[in-house]
VEXVO-706762 format. One record per atom (N, C-alpha, C, CB): residue in one letter; x, y, z. Coordinates in steps of 0.001 Angstrom, whole numbers, padded with zeros to 6 digits, always signed. Each point is the difference from the previous one (the first is absolute). Glycine has a CB too. Layout:
<lumkes>
aXYZ/...
</lumkes>
This chain:
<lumkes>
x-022687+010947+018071/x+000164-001097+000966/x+001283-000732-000304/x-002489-000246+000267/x+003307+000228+000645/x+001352-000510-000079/x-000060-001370+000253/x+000997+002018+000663/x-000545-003138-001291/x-000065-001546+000067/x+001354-000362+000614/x-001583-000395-002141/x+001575-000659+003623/x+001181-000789-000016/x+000078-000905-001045/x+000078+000226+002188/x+001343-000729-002071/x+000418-000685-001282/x+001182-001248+000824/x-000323+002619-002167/x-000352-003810+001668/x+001144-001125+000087/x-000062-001076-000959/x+000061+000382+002285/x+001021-001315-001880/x-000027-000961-001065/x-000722-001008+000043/x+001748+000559-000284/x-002218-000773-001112/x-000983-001659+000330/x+000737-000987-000265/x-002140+000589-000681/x+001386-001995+001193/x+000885-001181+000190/x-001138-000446-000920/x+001572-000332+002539/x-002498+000643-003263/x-000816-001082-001101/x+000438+000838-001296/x-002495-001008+001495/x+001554+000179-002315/x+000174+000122-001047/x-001663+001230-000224/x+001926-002863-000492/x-001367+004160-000513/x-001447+000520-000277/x+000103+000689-001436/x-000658+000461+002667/x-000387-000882-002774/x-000329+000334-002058/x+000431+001861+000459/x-003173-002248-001436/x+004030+002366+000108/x+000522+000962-000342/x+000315+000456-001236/x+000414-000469+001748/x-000782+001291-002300/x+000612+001136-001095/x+001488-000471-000871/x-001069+002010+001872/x+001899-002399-002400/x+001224+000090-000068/x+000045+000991-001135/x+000645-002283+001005/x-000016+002894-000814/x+000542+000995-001096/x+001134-000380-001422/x-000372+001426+002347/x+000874-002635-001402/x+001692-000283-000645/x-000549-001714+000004/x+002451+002277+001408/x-002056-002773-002831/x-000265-001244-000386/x+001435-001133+000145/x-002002+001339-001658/x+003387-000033+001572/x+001373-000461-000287/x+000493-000922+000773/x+000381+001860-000748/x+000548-002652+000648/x+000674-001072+000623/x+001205+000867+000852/x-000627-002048-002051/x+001044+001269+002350/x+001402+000584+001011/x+001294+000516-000831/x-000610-001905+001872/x+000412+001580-003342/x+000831+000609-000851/x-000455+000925-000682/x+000955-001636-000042/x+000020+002629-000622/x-000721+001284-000694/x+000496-000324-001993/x+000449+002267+002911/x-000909-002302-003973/x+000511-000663-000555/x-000376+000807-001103/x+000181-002071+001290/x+000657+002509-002557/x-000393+000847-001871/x+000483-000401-000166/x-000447+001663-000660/x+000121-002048-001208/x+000919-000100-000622/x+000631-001393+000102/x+000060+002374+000199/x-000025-003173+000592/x+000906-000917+000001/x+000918-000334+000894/x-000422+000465-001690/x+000555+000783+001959/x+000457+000495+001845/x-000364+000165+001268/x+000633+000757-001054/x-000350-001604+001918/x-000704+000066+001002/x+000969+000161+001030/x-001837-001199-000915/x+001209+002113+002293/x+000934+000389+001202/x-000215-001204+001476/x-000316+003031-000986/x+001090-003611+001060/x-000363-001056+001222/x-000469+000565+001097/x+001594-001369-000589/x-002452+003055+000481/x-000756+000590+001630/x-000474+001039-000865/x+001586-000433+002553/x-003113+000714-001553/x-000642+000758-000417/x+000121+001348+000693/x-001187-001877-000747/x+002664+002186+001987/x+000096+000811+000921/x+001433-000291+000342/x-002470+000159+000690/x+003314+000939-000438/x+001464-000294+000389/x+000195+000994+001426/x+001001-000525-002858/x-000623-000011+004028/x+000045+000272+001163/x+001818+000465+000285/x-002507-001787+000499/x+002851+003039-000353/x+001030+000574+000278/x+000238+000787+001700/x-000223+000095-002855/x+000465-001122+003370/x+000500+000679+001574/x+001019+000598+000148/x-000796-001427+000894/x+000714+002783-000002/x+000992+000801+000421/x+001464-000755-000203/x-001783+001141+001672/x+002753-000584-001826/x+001137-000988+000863/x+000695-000960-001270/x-001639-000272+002683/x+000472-000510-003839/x+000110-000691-000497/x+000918+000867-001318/x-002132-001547+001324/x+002875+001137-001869/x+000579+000947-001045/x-000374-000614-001678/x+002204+000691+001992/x-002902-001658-002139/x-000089-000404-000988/x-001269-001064+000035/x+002526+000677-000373/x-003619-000635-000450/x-001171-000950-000751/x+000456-001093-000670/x-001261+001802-000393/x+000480-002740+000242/x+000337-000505-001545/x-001385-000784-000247/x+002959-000374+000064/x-003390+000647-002208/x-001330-000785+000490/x+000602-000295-001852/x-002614+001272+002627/x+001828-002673-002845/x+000618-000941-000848/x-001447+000003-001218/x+001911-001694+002187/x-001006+001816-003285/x-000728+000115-001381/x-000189-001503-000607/x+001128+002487-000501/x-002159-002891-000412/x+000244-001180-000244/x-000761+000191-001198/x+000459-001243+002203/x+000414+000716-003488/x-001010-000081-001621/x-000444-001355-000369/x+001373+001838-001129/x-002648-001723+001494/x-000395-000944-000094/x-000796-000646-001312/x+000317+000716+002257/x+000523-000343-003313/x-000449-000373-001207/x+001042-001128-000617/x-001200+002421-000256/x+000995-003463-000504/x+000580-000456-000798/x+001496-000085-001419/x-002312+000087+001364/x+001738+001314-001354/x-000195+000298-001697/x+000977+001529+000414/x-003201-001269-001258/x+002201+002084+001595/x+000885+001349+000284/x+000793+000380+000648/x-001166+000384-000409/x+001824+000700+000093/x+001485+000990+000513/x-001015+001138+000014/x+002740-000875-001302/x-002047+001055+002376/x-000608+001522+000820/x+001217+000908+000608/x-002326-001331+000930/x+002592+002540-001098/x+000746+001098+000565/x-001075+000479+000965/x+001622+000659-002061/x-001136-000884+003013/x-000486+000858+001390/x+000430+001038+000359/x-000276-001560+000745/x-000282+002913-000513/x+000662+000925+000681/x-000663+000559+001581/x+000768+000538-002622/x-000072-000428+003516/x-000689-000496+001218/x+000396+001427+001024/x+000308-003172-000428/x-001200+003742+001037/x+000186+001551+000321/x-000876+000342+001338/x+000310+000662-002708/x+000047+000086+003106/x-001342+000599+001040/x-000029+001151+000123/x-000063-001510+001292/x-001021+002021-000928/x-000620+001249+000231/x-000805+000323+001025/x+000185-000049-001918/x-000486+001454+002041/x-000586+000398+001144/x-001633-000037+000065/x+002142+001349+000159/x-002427-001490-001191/x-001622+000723-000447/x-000525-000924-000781/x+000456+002436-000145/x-000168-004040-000139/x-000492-000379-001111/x-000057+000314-001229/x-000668-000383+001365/x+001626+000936-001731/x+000436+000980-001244/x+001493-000712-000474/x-001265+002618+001057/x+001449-001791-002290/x+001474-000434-000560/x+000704+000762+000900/x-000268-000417-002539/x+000172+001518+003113/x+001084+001153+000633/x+000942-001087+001403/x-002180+002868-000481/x+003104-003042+000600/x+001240-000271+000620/x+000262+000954+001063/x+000813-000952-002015/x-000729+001638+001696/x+000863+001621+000449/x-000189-000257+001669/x-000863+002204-002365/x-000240-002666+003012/x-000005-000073+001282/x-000070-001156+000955/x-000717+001788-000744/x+000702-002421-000144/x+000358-001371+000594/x+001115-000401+000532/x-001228-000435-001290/x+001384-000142+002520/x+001202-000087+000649/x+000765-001625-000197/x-001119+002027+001772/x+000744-002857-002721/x+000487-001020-000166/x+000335-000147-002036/x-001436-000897+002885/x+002329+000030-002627/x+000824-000355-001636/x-000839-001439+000214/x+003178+001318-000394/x-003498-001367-001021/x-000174-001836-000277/x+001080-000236-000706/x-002480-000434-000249/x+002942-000538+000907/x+002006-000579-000814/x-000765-001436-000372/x+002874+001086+002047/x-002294-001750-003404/x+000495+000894-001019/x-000945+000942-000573/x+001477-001670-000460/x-002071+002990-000027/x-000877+000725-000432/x-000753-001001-001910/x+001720+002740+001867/x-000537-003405-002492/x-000372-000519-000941/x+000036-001219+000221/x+000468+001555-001151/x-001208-002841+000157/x+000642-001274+000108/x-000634-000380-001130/x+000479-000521+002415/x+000395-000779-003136/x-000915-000861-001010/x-000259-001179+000655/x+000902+000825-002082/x-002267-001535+001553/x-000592-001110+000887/x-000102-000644-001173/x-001269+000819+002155/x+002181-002097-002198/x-000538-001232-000472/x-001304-000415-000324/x+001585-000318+001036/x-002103-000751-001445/x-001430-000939+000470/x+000094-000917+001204/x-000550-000149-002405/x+000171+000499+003084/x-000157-001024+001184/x+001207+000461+001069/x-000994-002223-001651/x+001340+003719+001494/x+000754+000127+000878/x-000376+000706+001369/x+001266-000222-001948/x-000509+000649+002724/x+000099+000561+001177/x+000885+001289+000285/x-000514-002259+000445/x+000055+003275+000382/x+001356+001110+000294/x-000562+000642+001454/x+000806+000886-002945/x+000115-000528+003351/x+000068+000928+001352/x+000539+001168+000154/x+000044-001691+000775/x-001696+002621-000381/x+000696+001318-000397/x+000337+000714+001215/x-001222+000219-002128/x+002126+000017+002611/x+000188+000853+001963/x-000505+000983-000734/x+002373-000533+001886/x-003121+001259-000602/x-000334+001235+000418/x+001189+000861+000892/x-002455-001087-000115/x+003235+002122-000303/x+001170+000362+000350/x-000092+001431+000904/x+000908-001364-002189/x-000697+001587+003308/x-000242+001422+000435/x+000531+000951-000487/x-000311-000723+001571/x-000021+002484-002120/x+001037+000187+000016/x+000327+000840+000947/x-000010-000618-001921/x+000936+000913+001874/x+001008+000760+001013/x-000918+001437+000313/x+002697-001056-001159/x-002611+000874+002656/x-000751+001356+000613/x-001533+000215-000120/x+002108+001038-000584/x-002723-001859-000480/x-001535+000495-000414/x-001031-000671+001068/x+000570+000110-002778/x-000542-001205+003385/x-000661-000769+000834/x-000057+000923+001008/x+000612-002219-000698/x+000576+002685+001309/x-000223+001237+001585/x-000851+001035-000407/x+002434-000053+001050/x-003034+000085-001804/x-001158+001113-000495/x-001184-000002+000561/x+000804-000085-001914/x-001237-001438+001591/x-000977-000345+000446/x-000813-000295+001083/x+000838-000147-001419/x-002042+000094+001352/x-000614+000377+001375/x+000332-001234+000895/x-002046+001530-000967/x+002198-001320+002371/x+000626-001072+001297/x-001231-000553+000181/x+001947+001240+001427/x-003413-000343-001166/x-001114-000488+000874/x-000984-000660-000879/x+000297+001812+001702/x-000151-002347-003378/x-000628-000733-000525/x+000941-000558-001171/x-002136+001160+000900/x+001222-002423-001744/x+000902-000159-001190/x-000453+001216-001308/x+000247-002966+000741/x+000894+002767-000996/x-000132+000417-001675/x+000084-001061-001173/x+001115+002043+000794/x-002045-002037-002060/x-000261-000631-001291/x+000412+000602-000214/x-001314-000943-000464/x+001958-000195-000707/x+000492+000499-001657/x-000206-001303-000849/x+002102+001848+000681/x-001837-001581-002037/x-000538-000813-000798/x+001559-000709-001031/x-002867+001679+000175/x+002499-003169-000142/x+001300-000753-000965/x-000578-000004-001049/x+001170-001540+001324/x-000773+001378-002124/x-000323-000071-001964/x+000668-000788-000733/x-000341+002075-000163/x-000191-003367-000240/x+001026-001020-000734/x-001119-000098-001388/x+001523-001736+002445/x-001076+002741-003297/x-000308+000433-001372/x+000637-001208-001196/x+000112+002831+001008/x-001167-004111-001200/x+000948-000945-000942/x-000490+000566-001214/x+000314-002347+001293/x+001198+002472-002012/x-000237+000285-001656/x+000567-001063-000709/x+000137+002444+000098/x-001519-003516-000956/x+000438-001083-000773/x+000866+000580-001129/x-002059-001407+000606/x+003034+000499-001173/x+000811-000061-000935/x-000546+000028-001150/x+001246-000919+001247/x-001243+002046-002649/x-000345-000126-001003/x+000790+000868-000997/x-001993-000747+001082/x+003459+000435-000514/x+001050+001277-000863/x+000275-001579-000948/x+001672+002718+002141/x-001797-003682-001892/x+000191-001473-001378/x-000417-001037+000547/x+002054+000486-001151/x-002168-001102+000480/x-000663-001583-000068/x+001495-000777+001327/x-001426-000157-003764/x+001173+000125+004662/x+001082-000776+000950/x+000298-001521-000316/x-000830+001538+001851/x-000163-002472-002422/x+000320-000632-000672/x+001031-000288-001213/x-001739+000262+001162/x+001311+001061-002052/x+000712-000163-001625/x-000183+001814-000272/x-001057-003173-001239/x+002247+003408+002010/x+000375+001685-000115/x-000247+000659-001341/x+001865-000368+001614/x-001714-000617-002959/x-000381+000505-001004/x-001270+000275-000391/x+001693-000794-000281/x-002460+000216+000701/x-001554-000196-000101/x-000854+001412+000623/x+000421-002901+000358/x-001112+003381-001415/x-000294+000993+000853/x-001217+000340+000441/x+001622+000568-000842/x-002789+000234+001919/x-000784-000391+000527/x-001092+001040-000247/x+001499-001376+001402/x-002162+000427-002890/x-000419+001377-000848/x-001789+000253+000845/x+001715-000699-003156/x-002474+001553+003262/x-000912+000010+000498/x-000406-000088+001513/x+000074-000545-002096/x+001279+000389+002606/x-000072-000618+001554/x+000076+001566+000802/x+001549-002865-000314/x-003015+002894+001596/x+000211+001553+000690/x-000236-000905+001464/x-001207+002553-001966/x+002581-002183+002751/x+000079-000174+001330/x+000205+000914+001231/x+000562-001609-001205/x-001341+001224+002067/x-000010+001281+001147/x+000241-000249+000705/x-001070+000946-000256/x+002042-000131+001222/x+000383+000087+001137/x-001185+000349+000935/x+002228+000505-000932/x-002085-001552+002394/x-000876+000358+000949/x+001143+000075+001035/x-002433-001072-000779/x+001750+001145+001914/x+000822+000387+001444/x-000951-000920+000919/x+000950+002877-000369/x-000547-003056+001584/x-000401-000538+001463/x+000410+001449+000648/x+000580-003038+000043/x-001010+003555+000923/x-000076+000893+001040/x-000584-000951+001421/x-000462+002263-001944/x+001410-002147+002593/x-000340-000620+001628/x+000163+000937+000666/x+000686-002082+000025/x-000838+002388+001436/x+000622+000935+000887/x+000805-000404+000599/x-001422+000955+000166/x+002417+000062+000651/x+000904-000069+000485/x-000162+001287+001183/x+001175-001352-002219/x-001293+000585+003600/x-000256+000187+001165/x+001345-000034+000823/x-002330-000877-000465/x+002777+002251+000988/x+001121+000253+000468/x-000793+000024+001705/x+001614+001436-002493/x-000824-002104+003395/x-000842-000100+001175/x+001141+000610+001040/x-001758-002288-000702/x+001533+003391+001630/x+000809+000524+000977/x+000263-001049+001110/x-000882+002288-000580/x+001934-001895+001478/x-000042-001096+001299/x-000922+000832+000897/x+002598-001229-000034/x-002808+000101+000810/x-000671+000530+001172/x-001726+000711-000056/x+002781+000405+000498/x-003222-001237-001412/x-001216+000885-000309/x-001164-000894+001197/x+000646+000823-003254/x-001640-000384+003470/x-001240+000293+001115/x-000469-001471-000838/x-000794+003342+000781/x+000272-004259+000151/x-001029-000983-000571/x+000732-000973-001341/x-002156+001987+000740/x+001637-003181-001307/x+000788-000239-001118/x-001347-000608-001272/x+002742-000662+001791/x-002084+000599-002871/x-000933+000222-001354/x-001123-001131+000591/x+002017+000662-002439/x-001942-001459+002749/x-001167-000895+000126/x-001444+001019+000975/x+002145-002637+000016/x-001276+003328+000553/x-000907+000552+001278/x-000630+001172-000797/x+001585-000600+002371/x-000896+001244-003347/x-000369+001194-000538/x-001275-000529-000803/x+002480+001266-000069/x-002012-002535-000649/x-001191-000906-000777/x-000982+000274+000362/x+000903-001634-000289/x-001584+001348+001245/x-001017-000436+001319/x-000520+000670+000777/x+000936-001339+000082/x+000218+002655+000109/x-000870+001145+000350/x-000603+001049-000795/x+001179-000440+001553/x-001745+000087-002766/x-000333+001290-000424/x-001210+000720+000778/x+000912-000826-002210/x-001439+001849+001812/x-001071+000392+000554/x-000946+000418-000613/x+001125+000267+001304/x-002655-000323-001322/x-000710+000211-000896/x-001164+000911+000537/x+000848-002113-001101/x-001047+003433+000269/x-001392+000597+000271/x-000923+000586-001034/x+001084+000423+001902/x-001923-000475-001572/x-001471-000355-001077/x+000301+001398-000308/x-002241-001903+001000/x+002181+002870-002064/x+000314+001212-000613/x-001262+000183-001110/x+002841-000246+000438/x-002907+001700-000605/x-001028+000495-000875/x+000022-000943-001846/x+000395+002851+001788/x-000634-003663-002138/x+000201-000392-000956/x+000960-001585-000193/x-000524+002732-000279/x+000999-003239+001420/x+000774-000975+000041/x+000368-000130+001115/x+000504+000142-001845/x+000716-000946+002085/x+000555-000405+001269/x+001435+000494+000364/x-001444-001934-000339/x+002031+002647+001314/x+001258+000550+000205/x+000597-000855+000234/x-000382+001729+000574/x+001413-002032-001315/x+001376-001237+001094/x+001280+000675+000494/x-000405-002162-001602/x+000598+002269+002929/x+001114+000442+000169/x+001043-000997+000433/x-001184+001965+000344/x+002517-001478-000847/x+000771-000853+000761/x+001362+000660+000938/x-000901-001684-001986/x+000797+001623+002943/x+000624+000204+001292/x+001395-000278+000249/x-002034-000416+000616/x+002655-000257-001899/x+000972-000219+000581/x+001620+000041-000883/x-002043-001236+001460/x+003018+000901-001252/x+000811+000656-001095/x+000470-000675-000970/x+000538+001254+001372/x-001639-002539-001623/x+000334-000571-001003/x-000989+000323-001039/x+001178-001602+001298/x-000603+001455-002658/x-000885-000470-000989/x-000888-001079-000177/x+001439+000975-000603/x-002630-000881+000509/x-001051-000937+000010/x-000726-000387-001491/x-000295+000983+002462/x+000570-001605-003149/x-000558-000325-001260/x-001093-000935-000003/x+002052+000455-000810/x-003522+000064+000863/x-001225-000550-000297/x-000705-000922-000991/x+000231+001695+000926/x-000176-003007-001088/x-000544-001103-000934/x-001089+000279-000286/x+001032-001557+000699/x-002087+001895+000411/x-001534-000285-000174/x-000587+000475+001432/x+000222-002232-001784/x-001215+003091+001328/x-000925+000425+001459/x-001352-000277-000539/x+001455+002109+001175/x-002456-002262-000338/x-000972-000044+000322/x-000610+000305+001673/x+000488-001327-002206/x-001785+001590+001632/x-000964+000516+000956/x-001407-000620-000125/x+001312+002102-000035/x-001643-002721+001172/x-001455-000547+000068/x+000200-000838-001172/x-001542+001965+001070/x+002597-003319-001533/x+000216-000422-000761/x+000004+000444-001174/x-000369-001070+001320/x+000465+002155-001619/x-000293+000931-001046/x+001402+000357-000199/x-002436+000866+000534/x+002911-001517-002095/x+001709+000454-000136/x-000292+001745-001010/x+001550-003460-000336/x-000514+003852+001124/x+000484+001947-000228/x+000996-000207-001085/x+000000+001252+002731/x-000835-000695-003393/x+001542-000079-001499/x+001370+001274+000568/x-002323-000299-002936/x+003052-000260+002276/x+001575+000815+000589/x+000510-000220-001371/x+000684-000631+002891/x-000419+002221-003027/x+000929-000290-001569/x+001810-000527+000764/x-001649+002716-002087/x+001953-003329+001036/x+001408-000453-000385/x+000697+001092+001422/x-000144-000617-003489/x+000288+001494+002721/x+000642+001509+000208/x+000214+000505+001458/x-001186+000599-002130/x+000317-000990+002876/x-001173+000453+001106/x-000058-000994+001118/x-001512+001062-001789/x+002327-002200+001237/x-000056-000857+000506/x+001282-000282+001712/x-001235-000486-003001/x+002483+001304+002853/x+000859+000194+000677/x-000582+001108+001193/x+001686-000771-002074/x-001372+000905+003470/x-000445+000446+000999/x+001337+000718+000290/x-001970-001707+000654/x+002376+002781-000705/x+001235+000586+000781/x-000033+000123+001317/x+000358+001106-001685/x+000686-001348+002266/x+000252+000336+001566/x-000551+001488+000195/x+002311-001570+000263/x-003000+001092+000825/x-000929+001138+000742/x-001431+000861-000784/x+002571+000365+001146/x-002825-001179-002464/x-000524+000477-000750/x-001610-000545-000092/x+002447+000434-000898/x-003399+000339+000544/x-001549-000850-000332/x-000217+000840-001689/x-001543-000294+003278/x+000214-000928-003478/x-000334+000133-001280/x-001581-000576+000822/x+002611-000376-002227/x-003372+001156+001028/x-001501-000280-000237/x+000250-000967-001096/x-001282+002323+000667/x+000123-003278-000590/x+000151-000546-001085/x-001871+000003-000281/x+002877-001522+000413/x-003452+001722-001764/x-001351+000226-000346/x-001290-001424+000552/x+001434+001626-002337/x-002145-001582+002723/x-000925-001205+000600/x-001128+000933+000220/x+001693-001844+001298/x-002672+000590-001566/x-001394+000864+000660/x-000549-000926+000726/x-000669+001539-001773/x+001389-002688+002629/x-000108-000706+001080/x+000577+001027+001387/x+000267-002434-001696/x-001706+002595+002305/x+000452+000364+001518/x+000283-000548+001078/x-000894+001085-000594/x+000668-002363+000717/x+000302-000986+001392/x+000334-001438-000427/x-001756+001309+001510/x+001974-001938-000212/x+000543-001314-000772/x+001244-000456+000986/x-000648+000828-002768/x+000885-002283+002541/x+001461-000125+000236/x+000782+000289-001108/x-000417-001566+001539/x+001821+002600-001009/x+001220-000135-001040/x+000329-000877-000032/x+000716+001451+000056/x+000243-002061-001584/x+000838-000638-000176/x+000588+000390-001091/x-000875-001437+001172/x+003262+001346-000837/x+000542+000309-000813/x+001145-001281-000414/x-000775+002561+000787/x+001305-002719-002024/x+001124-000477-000339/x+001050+001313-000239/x-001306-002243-000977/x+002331+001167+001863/x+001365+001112-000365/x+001052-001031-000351/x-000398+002166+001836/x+001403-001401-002857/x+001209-000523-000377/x+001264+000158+000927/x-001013+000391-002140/x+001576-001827+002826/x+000971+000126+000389/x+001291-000488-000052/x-001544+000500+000672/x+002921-000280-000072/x+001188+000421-000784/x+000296-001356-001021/x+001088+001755+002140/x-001963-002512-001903/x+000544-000983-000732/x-000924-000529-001805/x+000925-000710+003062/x-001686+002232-002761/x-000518-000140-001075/x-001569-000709+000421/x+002600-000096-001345/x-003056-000596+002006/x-000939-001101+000652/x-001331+000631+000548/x+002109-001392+000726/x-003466+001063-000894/x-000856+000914+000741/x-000121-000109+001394/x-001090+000044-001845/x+000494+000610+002141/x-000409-000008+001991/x-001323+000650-000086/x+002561+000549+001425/x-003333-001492-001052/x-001837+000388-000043/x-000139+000836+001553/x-001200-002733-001555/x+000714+003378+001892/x-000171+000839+001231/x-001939+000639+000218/x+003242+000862-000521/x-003409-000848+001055/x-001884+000729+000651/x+000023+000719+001444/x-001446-002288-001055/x+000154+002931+000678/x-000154+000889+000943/x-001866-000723+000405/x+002181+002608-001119/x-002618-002830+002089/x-001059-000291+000243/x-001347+000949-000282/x+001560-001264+001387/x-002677+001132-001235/x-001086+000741-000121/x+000144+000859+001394/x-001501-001775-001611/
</lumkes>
């Protein structure tokens, strides 16, 4: 049974998957967006680092990829500068740089993801204080932030809010099918059924253009209701009636 789908104007108890604020933040490092929006046409990003510690120095190294992986190789954008050192309490801006020829690759009739990587590695080659001093017993780790990075064609069918709102939902052997129809990426907060929230791993959680996923439930009827993430990072609650 195939469900229409629109947006609600109340408020309805929901599932959230994602607890995070509008910033993405390790280590000490935090990215001022949880999503970076790249339109056709546009030749350059930029999304701003901030260390928000006191005390520490952090080397950032800041990269993207195709797969959520370390691999580069197919990614069609440079993060300039690729290195930086961050003060305490400082700030930096990293463009997202095209490069030459790799963007015309990509598909016209939807977007393509890829993933930024701002990998902070705290300082522990000496005491920054008293260089002589040395930092016996001390083990520090590098973490990373990973956001996406949403390359969006011109001229595409419908726009992300609409893709939000239309998903589509059908009751399936073991769970519920969601499809989505349209050529955006749709990233899922929280579903439920018959008030009944559907766990969604992490992973599982992104909807590709033109793409469905089952997701496991042993709720068969009900009103839907979904949260989705949009470009601004922000939720958008949406239902489907009984």
């Amino acid at each position: 049974m195939q469900l229409p789908s629109f947006s609600a104007t109340r408020l309805i108890p929901i599932f959230l998957l994602f607890t995070g604020l509008s910033q993405s933040f390790a280590a000490g490092v935090g990215i001022n967006t949880t999503r970076i929006i790249v339109n056709q046409g546009s030749q350059a990003a930029s999304v701003t680092l901030r260390n928000n510690t006191d005390e520490e120095t952090y080397l950032v190294q800041s990269y993207l990829s195709a797969d959520n992986t370390e691999s580069t190789a197919s990614a069609p954008f440079d993060a300039l500068p690729p290195m930086i050192k961050m003060a305490p309490n400082s700030q930096q801006e990293v463009r997202l740089v095209k490069k030459s020829g790799l963007t015309t690759r990509l598909p016209t009739d939807r977007e393509s993801v890829f993933y930024f990587h701002a990998r902070a590695i705290p300082n522990n080659a000496h005491n920054v204080i008293n260089p002589n001093e040395e930092n016996h017993g001390t083990v520090k780790i590098a973490l990373e932030n990973v956001i996406k990075v949403f390359y969006r064609p011109k001229g595409l069918t419908s726009t992300p809010m609409q893709a939000q709102a239309g998903l589509l939902f059908e009751v399936a052997p073991g769970g519920v099918t969601v499809t989505n129809p349209s050529p955006y990426h749709v990233t899922l907060a929280g579903l439920t059924m018959g008030m009944q929230p559907i766990t969604i791993r992490q992973q599982e959680a992104m909807l590709a253009p033109f793409s469905e996923r089952t997701y496991p439930t042993t709720v068969k009827n009900g009103a839907i209701a979904w949260t989705t993430i949009n470009d601004l990072g922000g939720y958008d609650v949406h239902q489907v009636p009984r």
